[in-house]
N, C-alpha and C positions, 0 to 999 in steps of 0.2 A: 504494500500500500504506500509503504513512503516513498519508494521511484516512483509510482504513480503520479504522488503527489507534486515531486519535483521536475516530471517529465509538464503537468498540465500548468507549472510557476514558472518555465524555464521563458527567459526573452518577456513575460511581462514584467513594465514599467511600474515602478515605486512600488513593490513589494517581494521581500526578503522572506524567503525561509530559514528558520534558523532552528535546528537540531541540536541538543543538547542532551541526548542520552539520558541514562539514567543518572537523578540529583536523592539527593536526602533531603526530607520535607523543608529544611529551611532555605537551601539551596533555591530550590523550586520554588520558594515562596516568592524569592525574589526574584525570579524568571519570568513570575505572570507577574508581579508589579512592575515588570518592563515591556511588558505584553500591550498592544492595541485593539487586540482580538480573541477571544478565546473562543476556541470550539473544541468542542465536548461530543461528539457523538455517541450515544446511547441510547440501544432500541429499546434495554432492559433495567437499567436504575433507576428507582425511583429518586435515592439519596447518593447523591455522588460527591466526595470529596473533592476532587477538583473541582467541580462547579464552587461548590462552596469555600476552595480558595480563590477562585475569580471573584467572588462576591466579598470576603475579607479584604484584596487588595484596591475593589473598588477600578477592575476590568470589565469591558463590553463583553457580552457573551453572546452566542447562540448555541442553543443544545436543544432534546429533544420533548414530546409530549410528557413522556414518561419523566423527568425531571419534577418530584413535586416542590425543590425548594427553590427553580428559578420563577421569575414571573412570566406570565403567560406571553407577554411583547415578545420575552427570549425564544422562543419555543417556535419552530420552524416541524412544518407536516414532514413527515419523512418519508411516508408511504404513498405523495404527489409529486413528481419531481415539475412537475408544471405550475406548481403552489408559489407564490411570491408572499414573504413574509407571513405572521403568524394568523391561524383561521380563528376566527370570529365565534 
């Protein structure tokens, strides 16, 4: 998945992937406090730790239905790929 990912980031303009392996929770704390973006995909948590350190450090999110501690704006259909932003 993450060639994927770098294969569909490769040649676009102002946006950097940046990989940084596995950290230790404080590590990573400050990784998403330098974060502009956080996604989160999950078909199956309800309670996800990373979400809830995107919301600690006060990061933009997008993740999925199943997330019951982000707010519903965050929460992107997964099962539409035709869907723009979150359903009503």
């Amino acid at each position: 998945m993450v060639e994927a990912v770098r294969q569909m980031l490769h040649g676009v303009p102002n946006v950097k992937l940046v990989e940084n392996g596995w950290q230790t929770w404080p590590q990573f704390r400050q990784t998403v406090r330098h974060m502009h973006l956080l996604l989160q995909p999950s078909y199956t948590e309800s309670f996800n730790v990373v979400t809830a350190d995107g919301v600690a450090e006060g990061v933009t999110q997008r993740g999925f239905r199943c997330h019951r501690l982000a707010p519903q704006s965050w929460k992107a259909p997964v099962d539409d790929a035709g869907a723009h932003g979150p359903r009503r």
